[in-house]
Structure formats: structure tokens, C-alpha cells
Backbone as a printed PyTorch tensor [residue, N CA C, xyz], in Angstrom:
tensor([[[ 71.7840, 127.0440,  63.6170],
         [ 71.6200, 125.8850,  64.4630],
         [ 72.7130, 124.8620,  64.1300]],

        [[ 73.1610, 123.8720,  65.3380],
         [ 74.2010, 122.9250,  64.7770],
         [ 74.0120, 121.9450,  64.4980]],

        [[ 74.1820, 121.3000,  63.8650],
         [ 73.8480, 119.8610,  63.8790],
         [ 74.2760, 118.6970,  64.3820]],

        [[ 73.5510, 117.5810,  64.9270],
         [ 73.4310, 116.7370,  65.5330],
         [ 75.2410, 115.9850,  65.3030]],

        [[ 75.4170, 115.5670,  63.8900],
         [ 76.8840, 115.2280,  63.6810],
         [ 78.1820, 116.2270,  64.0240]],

        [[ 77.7860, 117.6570,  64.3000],
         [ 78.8300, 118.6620,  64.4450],
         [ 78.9170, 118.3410,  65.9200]],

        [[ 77.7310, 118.5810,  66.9810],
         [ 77.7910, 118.1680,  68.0460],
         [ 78.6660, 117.3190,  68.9100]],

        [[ 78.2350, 115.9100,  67.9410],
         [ 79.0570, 114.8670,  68.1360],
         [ 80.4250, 115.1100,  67.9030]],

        [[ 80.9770, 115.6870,  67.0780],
         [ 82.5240, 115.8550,  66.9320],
         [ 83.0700, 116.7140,  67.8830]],

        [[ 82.2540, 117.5130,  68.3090],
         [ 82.6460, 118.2070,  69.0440],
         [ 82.9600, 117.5620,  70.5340]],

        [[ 82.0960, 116.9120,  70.8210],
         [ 82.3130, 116.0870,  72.5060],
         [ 83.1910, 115.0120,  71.7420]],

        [[ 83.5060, 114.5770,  71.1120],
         [ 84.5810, 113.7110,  70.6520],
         [ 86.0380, 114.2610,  70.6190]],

        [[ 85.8060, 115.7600,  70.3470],
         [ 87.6590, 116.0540,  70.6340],
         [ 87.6270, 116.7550,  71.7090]],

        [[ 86.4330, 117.1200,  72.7150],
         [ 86.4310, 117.1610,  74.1060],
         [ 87.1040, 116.1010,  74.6360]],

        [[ 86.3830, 114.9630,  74.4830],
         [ 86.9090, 113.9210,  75.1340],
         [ 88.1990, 113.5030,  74.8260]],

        [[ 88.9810, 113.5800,  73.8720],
         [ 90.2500, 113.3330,  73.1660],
         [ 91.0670, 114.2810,  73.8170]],

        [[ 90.8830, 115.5460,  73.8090],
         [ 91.2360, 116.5820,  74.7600],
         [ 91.6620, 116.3510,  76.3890]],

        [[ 90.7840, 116.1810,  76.4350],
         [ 90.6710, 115.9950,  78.1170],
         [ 91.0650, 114.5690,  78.5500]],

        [[ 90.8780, 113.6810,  77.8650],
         [ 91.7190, 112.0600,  77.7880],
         [ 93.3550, 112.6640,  78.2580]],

        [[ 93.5950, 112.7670,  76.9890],
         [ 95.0840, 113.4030,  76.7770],
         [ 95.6780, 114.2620,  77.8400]],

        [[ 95.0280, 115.0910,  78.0410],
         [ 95.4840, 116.2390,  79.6230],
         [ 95.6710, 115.2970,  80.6190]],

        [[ 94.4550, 114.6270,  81.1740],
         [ 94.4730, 113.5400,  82.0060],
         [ 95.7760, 112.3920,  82.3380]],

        [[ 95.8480, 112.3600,  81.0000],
         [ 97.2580, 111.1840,  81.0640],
         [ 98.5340, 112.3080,  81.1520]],

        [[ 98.6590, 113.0560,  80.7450],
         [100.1090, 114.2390,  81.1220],
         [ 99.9280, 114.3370,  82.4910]],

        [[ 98.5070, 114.2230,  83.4200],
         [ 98.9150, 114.8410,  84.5180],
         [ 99.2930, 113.8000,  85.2390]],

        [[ 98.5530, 112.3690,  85.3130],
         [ 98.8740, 110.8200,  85.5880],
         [100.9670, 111.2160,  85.4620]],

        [[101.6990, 111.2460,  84.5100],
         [101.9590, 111.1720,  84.3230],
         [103.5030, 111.9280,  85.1290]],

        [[102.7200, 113.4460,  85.4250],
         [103.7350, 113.9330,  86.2630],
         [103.7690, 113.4180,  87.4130]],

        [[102.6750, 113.3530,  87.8580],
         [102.2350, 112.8610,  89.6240],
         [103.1950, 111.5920,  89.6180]],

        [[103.2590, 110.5820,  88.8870],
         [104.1160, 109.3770,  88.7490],
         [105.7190, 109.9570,  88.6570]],

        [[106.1650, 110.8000,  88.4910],
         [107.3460, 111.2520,  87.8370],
         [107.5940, 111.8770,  89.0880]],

        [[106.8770, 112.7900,  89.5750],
         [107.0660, 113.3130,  90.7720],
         [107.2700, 112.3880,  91.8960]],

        [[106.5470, 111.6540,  92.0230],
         [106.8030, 110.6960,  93.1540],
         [107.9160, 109.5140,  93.0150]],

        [[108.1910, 109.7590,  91.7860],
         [109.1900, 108.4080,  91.9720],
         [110.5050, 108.9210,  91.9320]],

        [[110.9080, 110.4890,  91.3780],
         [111.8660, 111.2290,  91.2400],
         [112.9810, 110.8950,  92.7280]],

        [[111.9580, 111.0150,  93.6590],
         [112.6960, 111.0300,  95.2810],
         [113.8710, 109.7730,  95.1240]],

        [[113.2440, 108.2450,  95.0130],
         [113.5700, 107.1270,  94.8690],
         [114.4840, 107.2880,  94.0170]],

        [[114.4370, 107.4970,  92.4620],
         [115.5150, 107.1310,  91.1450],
         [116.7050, 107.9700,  92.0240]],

        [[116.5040, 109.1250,  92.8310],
         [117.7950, 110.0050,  92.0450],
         [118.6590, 109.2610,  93.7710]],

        [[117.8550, 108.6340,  94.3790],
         [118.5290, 107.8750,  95.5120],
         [119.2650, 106.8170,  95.3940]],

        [[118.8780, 105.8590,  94.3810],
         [119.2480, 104.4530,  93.9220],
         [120.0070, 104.7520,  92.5580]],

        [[120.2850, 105.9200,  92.1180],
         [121.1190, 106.3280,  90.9080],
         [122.2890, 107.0400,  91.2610]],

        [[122.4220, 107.7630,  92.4850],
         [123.3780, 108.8880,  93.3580],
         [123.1320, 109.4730,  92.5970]],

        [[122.2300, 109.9730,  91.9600],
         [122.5250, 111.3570,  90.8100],
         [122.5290, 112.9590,  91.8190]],

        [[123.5460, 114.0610,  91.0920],
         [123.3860, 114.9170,  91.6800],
         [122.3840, 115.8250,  91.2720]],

        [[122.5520, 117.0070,  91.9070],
         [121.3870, 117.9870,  91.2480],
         [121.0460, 118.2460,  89.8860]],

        [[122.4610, 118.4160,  89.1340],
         [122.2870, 118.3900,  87.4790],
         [121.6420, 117.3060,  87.1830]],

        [[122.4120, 116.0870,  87.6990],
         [121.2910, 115.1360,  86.8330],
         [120.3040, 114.7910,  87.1100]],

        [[119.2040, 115.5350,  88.3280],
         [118.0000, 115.3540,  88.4130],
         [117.0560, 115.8580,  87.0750]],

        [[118.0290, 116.7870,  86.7500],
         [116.9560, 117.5070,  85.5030],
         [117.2810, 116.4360,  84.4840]]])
């Protein structure tokens, strides 16, 4: 059987887990959408999109 404190740690690095994923994906979606704009107002070419 587990115990009540193992439990708890456990939905604690769930949540730390899944926090974290959450903000990487925030993160592309922002990157993605603003990519269009920077590489317009920068002239960058294809190389320097990457």
C-alpha cells in the first residue's frame, strides 16, 4: 500500500511535470506566431530563420 506522503509527491512532480510541458508549449505557439513578423522587420533570409 502507498502512503498518503508518497502520494502527495507524486501529484507534486505530476504537477511540476505538466506545469513545465505547458510552458514549452506556450512557448512555441508564441515563437511560431511571431516568427512570420521578426523575420519581416529583420529581412532575415531562410538561414537566418533557423
Amino acid at each position: 500500500m502507498v502512503s498518503s506522503q508518497s502520494k502527495a509527491s507524486r501529484w507534486l512532480i505530476l504537477m511540476v511535470v505538466s506545469t513545465a510541458l505547458l510552458l514549452v508549449a506556450v512557448d512555441m505557439t508564441v515563437l511560431y506566431t511571431a516568427l512570420p513578423t521578426l523575420t519581416l522587420e529583420l529581412d532575415a533570409d531562410a538561414s537566418q530563420k533557423l
